[in-house]
N, CA, C and O of each residue as an XYZ file, in Angstrom:
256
protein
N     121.521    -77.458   -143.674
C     121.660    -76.636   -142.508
C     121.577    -75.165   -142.913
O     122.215    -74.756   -143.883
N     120.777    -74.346   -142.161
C     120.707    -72.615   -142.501
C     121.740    -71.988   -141.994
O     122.294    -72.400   -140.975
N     122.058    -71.107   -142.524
C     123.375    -69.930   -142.259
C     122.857    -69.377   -141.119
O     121.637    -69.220   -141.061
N     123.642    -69.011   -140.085
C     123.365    -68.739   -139.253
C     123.557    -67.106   -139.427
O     124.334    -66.899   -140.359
N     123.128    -65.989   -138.869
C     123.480    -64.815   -139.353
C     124.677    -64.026   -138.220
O     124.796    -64.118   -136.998
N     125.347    -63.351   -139.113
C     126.506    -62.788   -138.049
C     125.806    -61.893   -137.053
O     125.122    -60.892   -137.268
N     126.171    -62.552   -135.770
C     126.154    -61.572   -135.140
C     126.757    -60.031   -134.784
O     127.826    -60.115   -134.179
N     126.446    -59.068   -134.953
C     127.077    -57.456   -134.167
C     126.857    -57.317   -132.476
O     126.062    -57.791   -131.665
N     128.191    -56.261   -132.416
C     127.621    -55.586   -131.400
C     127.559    -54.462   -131.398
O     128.186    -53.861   -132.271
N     126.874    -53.806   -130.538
C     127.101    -52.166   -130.612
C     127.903    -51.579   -129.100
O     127.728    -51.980   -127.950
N     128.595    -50.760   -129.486
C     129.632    -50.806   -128.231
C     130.097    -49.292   -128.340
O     130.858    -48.773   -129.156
N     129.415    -48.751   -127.283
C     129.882    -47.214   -127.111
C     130.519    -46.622   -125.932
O     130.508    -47.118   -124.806
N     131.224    -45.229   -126.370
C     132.719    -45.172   -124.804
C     131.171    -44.316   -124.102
O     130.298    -43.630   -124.634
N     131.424    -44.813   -122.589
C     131.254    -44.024   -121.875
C     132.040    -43.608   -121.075
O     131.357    -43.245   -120.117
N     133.564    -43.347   -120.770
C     133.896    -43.059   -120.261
C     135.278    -41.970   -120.719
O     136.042    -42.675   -121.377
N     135.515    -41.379   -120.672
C     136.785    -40.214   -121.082
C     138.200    -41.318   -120.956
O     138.528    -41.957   -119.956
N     138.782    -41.298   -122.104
C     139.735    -41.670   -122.405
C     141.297    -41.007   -121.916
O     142.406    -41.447   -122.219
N     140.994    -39.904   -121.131
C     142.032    -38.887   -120.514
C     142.520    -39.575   -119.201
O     141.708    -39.942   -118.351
N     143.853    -39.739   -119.058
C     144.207    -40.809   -117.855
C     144.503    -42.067   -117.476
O     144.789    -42.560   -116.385
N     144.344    -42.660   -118.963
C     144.635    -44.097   -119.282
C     145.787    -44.566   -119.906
O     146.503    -43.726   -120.453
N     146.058    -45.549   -119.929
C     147.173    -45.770   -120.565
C     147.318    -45.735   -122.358
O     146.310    -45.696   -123.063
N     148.529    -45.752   -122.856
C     148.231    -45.827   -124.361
C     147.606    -46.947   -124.234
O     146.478    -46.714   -123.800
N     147.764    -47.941   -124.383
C     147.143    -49.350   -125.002
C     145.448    -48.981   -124.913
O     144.662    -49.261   -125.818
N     145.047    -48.257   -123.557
C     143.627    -48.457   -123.956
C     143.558    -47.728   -124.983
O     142.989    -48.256   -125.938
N     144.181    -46.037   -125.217
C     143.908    -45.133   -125.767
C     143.854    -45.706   -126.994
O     142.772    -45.635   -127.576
N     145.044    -46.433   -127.703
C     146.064    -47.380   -128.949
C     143.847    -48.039   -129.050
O     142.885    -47.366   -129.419
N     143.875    -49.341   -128.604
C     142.273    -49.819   -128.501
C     141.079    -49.173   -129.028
O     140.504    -49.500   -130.067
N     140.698    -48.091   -128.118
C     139.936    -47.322   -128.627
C     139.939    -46.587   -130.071
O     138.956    -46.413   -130.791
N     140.954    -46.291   -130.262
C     141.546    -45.719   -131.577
C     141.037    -46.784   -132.582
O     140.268    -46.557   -133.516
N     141.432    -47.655   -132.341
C     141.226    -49.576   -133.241
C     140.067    -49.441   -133.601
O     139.863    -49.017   -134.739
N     139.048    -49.739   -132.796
C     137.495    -49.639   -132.510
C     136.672    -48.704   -133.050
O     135.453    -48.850   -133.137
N     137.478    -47.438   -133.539
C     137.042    -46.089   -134.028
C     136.280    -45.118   -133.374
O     135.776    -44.123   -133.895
N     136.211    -45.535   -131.943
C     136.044    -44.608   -130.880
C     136.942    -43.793   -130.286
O     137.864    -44.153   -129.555
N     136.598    -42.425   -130.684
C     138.018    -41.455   -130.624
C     136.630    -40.019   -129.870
O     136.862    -38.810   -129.880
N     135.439    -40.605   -129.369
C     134.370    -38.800   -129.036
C     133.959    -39.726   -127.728
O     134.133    -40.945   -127.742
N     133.484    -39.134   -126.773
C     132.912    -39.801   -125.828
C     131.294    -40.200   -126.241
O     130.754    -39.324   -126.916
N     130.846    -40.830   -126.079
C     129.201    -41.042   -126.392
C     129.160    -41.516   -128.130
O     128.209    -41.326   -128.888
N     130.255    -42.064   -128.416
C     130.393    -42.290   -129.998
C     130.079    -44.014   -130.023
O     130.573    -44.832   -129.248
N     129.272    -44.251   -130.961
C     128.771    -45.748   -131.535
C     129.198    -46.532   -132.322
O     129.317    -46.207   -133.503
N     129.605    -47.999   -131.792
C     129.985    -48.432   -133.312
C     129.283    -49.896   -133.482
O     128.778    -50.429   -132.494
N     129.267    -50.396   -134.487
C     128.522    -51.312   -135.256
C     129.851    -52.727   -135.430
O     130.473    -52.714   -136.492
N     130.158    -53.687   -134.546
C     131.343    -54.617   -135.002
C     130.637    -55.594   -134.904
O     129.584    -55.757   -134.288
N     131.727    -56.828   -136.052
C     131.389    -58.376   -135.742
C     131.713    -58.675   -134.319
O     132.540    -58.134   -133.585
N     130.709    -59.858   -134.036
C     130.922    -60.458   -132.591
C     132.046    -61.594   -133.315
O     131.626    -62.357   -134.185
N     133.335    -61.631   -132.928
C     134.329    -62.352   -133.383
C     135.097    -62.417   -132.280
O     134.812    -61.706   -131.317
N     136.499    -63.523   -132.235
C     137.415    -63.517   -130.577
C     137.919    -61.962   -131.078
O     138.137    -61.190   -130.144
N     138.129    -61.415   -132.475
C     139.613    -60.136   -132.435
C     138.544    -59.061   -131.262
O     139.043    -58.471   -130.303
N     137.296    -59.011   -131.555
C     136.659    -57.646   -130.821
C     136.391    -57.852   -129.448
O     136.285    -56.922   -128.648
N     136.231    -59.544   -129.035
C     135.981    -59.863   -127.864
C     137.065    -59.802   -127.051
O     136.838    -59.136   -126.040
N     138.261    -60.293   -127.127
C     139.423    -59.647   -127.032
C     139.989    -57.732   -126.566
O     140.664    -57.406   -125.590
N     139.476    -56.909   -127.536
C     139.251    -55.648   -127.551
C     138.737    -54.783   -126.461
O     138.910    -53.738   -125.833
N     137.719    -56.248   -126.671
C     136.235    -55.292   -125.405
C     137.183    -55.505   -124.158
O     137.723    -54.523   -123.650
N     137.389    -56.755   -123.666
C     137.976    -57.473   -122.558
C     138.964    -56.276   -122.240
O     139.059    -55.699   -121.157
N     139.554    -56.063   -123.191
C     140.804    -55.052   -122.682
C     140.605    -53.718   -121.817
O     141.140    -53.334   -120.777
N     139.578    -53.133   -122.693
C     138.886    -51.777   -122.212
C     137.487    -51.759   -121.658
O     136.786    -50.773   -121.886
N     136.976    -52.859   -120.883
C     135.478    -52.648   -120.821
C     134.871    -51.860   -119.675
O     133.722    -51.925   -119.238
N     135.841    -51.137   -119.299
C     135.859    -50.418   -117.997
C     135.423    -48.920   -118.769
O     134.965    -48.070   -118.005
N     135.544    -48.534   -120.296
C     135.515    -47.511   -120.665
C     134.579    -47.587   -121.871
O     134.762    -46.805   -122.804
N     133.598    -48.472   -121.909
C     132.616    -49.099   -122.785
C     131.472    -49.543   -122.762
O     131.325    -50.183   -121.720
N     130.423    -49.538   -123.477
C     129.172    -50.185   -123.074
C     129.317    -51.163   -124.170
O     130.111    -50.867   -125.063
N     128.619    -52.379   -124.252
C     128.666    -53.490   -125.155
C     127.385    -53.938   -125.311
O     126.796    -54.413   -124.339
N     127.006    -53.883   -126.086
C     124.964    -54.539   -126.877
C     125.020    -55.272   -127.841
O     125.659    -54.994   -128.856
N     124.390    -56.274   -127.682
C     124.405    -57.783   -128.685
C     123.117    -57.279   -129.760
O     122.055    -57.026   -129.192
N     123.147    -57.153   -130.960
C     122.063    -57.161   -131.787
C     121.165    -58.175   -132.659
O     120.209    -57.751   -133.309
């Protein structure tokens, strides 16, 4: 059987983090999105799917 390859996602804030609660703020922080329009590169795993779920109101999410 072939290895299947990990999937990423790419997942950037679009939205201002000013007005939210800690936990999203706490989240975002996690994620290493701390600029608005900032990119990041994660495993598709439950910990990030989880993550996203929490904040996806303040996020874009792209399967690579």
């Amino acid at each position: 059987m072939a290895k299947s390859k990990n999937k990423n996602l790419k997942i950037t804030q679009i939205k201002s983090r000013i007005g939210y609660k800690k936990k999203a703020k706490a989240t975002l922080d996690a994620m290493g999105l701390r600029k608005l329009n900032k990119t990041v590169i994660m495993p598709d795993n439950p910990a990030t799917r989880g993550m996203i779920k929490k904040i996806e109101f303040l996020i874009n999410v792209e399967e690579l």
